[in-house]
ChimeraX commands (.cxc) that place a marker at each C-alpha (Angstrom):
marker #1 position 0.00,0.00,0.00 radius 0.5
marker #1 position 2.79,2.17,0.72 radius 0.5
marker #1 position 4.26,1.81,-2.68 radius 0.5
marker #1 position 0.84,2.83,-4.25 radius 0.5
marker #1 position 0.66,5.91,-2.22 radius 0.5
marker #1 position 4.32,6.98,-2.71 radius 0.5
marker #1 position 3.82,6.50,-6.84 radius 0.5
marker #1 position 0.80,8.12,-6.61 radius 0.5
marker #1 position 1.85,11.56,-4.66 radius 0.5
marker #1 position 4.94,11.20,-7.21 radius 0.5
marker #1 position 2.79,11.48,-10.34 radius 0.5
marker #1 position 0.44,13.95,-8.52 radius 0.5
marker #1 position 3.53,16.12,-8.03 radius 0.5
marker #1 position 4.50,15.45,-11.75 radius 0.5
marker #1 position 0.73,16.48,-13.48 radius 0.5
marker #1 position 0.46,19.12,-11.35 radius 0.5
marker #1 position 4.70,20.41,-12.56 radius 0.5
marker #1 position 3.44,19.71,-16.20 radius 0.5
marker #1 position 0.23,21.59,-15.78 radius 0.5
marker #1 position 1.89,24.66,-14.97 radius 0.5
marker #1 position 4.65,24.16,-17.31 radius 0.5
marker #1 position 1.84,24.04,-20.01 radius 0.5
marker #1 position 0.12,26.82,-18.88 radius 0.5
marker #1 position 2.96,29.38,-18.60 radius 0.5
marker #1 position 5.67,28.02,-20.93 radius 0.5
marker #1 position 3.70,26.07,-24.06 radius 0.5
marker #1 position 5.26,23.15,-25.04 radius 0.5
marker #1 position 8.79,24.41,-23.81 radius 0.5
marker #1 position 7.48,24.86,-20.49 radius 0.5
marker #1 position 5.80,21.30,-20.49 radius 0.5
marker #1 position 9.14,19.87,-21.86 radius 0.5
marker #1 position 11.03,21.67,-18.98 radius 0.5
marker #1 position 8.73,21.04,-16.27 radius 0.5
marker #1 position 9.28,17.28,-17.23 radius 0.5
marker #1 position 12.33,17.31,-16.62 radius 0.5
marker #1 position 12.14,19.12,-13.44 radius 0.5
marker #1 position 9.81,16.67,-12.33 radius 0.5
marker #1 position 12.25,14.18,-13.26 radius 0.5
marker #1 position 15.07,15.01,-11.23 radius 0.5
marker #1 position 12.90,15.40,-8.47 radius 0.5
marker #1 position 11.23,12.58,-8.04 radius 0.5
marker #1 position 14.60,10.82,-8.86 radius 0.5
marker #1 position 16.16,12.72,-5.85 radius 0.5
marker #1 position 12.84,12.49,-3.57 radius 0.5
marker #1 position 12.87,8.76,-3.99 radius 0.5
marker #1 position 16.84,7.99,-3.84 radius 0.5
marker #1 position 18.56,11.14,-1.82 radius 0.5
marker #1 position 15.54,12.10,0.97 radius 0.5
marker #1 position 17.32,10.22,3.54 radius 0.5
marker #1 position 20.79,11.64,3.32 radius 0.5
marker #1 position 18.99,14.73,3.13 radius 0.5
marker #1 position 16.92,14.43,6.35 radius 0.5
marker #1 position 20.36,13.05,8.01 radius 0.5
marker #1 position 22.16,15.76,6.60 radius 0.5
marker #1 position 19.66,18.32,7.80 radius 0.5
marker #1 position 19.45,16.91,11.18 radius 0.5
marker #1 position 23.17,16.79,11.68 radius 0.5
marker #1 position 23.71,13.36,12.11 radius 0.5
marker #1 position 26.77,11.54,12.00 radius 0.5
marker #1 position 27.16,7.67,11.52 radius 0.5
marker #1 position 28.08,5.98,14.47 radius 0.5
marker #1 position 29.37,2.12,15.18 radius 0.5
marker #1 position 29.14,-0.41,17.40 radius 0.5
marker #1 position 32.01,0.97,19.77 radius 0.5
marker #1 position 30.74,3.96,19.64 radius 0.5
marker #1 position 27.26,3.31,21.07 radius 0.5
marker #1 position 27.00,-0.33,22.36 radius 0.5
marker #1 position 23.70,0.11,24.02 radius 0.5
marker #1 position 21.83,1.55,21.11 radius 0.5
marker #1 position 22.85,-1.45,18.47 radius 0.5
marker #1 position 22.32,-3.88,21.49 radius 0.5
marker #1 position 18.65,-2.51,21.24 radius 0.5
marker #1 position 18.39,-2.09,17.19 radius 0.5
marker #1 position 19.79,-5.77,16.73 radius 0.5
marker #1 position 16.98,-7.49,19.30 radius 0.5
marker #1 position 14.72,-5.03,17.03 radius 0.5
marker #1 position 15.72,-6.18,13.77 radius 0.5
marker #1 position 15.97,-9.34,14.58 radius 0.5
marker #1 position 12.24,-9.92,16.03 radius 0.5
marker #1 position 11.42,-8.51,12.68 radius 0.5
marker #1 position 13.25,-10.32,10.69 radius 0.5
marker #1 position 14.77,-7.20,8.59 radius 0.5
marker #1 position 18.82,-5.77,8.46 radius 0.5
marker #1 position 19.53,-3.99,11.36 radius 0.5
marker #1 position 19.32,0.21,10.21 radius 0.5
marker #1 position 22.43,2.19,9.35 radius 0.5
marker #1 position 22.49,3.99,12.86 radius 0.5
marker #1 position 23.18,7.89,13.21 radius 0.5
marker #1 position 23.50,10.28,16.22 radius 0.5
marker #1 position 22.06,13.66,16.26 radius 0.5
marker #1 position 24.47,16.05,18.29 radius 0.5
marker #1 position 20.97,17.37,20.45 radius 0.5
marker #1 position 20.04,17.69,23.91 radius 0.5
marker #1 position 15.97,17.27,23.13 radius 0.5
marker #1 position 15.17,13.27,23.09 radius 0.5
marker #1 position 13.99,12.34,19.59 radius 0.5
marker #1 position 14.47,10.02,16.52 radius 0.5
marker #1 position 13.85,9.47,12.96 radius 0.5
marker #1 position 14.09,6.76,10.78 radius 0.5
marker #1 position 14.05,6.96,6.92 radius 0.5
marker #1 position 14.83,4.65,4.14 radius 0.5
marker #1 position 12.94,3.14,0.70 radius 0.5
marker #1 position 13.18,-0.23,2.21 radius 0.5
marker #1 position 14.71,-2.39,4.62 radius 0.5
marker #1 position 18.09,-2.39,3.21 radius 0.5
marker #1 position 18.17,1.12,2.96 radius 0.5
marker #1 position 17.23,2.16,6.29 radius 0.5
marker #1 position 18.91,4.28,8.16 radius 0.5
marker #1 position 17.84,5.52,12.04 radius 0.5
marker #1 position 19.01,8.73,13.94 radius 0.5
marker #1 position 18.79,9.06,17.45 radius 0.5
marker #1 position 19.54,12.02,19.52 radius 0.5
marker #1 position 22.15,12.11,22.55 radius 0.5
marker #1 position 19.48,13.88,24.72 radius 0.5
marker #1 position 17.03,10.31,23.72 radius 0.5
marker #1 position 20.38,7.91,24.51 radius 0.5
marker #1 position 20.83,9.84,27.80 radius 0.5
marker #1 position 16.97,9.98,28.93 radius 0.5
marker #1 position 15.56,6.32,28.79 radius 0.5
marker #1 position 17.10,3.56,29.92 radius 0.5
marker #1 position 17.12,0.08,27.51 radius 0.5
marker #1 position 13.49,-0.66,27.52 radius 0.5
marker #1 position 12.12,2.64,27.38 radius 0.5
marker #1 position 14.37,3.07,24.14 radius 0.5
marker #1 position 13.22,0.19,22.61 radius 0.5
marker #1 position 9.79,0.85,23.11 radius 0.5
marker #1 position 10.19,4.23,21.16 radius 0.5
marker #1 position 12.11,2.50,18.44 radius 0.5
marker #1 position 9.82,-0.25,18.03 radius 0.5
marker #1 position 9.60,-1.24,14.55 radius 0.5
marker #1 position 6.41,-2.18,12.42 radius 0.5
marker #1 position 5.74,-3.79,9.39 radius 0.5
marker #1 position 8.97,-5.29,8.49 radius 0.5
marker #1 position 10.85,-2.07,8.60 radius 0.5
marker #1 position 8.82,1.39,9.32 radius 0.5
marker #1 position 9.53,2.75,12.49 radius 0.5
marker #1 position 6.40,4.62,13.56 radius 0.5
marker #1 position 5.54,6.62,16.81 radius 0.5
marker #1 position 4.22,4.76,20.11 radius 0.5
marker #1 position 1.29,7.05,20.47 radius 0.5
marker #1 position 1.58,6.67,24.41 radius 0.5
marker #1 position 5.00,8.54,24.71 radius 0.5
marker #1 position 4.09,10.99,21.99 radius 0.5
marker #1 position 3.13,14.27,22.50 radius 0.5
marker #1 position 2.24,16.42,20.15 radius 0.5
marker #1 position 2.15,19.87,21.91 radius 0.5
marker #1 position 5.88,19.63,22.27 radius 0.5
marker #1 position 7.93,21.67,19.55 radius 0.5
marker #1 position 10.63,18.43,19.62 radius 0.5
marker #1 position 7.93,15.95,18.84 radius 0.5
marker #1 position 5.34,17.74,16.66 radius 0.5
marker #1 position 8.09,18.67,13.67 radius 0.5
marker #1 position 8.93,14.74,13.17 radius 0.5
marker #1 position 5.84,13.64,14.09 radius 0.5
marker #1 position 3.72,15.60,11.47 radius 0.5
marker #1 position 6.15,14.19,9.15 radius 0.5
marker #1 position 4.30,10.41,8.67 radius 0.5
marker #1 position 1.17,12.91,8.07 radius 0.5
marker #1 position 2.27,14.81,5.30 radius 0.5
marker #1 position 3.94,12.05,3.41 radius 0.5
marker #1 position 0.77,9.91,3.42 radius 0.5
marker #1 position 2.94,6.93,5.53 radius 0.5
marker #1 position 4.91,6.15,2.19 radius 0.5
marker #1 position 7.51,4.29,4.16 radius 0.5
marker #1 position 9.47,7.09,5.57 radius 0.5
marker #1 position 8.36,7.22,8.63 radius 0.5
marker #1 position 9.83,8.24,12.17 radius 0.5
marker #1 position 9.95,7.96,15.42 radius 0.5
marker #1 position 10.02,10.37,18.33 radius 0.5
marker #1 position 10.03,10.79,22.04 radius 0.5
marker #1 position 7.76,12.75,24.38 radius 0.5
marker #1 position 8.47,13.76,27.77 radius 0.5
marker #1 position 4.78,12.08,28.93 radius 0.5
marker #1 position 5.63,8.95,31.24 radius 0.5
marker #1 position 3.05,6.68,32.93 radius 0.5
marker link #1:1,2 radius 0.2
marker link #1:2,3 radius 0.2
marker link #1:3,4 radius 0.2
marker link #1:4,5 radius 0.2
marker link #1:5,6 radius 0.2
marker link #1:6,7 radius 0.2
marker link #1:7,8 radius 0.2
marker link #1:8,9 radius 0.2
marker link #1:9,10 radius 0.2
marker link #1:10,11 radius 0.2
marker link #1:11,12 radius 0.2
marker link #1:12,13 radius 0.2
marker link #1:13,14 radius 0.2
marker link #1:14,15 radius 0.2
marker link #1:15,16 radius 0.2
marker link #1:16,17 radius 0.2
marker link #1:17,18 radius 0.2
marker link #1:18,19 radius 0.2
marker link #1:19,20 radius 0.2
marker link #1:20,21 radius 0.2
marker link #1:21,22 radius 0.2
marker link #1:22,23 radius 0.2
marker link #1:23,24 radius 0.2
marker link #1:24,25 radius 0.2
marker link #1:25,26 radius 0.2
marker link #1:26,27 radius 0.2
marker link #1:27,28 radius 0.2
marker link #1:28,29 radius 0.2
marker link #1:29,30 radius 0.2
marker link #1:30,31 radius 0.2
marker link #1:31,32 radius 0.2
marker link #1:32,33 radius 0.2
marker link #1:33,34 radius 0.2
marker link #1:34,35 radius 0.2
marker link #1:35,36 radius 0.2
marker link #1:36,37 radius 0.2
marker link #1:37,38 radius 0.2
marker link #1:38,39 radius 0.2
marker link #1:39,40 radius 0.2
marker link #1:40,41 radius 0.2
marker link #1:41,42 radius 0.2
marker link #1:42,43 radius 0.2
marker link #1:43,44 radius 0.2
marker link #1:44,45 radius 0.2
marker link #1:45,46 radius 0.2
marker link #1:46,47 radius 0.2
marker link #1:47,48 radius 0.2
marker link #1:48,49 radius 0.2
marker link #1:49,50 radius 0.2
marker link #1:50,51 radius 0.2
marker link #1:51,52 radius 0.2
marker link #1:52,53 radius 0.2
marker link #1:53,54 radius 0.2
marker link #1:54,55 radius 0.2
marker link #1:55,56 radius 0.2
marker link #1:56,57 radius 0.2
marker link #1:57,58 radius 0.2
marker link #1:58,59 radius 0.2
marker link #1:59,60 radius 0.2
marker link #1:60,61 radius 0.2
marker link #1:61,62 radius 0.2
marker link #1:62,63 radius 0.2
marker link #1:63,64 radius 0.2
marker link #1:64,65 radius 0.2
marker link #1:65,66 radius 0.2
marker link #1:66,67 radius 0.2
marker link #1:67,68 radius 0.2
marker link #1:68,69 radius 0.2
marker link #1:69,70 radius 0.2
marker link #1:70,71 radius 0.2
marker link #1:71,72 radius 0.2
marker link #1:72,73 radius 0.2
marker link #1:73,74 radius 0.2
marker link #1:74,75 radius 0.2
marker link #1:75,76 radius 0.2
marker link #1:76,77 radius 0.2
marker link #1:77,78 radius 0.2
marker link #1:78,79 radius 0.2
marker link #1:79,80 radius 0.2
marker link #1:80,81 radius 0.2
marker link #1:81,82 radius 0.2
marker link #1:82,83 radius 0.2
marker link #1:83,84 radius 0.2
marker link #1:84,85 radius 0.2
marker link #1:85,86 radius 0.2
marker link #1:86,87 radius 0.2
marker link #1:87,88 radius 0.2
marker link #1:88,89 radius 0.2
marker link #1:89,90 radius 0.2
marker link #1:90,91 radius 0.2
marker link #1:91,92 radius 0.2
marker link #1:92,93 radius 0.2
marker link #1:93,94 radius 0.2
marker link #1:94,95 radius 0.2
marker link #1:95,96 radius 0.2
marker link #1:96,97 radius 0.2
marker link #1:97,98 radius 0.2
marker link #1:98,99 radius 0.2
marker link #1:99,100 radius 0.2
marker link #1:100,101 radius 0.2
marker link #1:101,102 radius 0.2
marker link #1:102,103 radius 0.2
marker link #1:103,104 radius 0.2
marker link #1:104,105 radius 0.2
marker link #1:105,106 radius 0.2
marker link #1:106,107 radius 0.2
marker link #1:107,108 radius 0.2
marker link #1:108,109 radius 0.2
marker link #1:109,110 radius 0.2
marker link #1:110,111 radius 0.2
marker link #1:111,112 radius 0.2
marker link #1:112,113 radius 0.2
marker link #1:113,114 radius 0.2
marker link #1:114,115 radius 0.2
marker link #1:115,116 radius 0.2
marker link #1:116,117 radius 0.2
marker link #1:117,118 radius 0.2
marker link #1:118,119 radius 0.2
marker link #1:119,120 radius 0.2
marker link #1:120,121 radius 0.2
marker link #1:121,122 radius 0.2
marker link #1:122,123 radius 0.2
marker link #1:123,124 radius 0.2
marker link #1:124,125 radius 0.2
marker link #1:125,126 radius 0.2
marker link #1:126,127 radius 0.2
marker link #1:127,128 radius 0.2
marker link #1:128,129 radius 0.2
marker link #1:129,130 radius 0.2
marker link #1:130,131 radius 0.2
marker link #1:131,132 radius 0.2
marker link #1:132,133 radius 0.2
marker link #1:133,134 radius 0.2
marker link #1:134,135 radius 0.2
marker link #1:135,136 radius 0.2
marker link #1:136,137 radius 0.2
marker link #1:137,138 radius 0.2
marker link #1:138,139 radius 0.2
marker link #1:139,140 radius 0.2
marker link #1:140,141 radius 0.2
marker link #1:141,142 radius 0.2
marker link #1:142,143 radius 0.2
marker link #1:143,144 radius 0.2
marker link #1:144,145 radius 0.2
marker link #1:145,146 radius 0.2
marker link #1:146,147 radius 0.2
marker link #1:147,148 radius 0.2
marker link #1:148,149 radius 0.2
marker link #1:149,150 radius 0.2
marker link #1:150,151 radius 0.2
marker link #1:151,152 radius 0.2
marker link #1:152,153 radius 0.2
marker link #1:153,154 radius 0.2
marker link #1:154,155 radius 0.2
marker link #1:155,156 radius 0.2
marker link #1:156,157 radius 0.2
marker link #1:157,158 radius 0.2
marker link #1:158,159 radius 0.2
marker link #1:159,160 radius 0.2
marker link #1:160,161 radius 0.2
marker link #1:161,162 radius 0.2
marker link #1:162,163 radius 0.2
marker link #1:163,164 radius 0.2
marker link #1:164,165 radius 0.2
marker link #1:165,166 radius 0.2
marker link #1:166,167 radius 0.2
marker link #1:167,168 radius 0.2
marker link #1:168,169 radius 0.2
marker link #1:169,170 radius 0.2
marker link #1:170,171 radius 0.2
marker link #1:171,172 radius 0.2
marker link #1:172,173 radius 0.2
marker link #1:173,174 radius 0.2
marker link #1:174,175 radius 0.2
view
């Protein structure tokens, strides 16, 4: 389903580009627009997770660098059966995380120190709990989305219609 959605916002976004390339440019403009649409779904579809890591700051980390947090993405990927996640760390006191990827071998998650310093092993993998082979979604419990940290990354899954690139965050709401 998420590959239906994803094609279809892509060839919304690519009428819509060729519309207005028709309407203020002729054919030129169509021909033009085309190929604007072209390079951006090709970048949307292969680049928009080095761009979100970019953007976020995050640097690739490894095992020695941050035991606890593939400890916790390896009993992850393995109960789902998928490749453990290229894993990142945001330079960030505020406790969230994103994950974003086309597919499972492509993943990639980002955690921020302020998260890693926060919750403790179980409370971390409860907010990077992963779902349907490899999209890592919200807990709704420890979301909340009157917080600036959370309601930026959370809106995200919202806006791109769940196509896959999903993310997770943390709230500051315990029970």
């Amino acid at each position: 389903m998420n590959t239906f959605k994803t094609a279809f916002l892509l060839t919304a976004l690519t009428l819509v580009l060729l519309f207005f390339g028709q309407v203020f440019g002729g054919q030129n403009g169509l021909i033009l627009a085309l190929v604007i649409a072209v390079v951006m779904n090709f970048t949307a579809y292969f680049f928009s997770d080095k761009i979100a890591l970019t953007s976020a700051h995050a640097q690739p980390i490894n095992r020695e660098e941050s035991p606890r947090l593939y400890a916790v993405m390896e009993r992850l990927s393995a109960k789902a059966n998928i490749p453990v996640p290229k894993l990142y760390m945001i330079p960030e006191a505020a406790p969230n995380a994103f994950a974003t990827g086309r597919n499972p071998h492509h993943a990639s998650v980002a955690v921020t120190q302020g998260l890693m310093q926060l919750m403790d092993d179980e409370e971390l993998e409860g907010d990077l709990t992963v779902v349907d082979g490899f999209q890592y979604t919200p807990m709704s419990s420890t979301v909340d989305d009157d917080t600036p940290d959370s309601s930026v990354i959370d809106c995200s899954p919202r806006m791109s219609c769940d196509t896959g690139r999903t993310v997770v965050t943390s709230g500051e709401e315990r029970d």
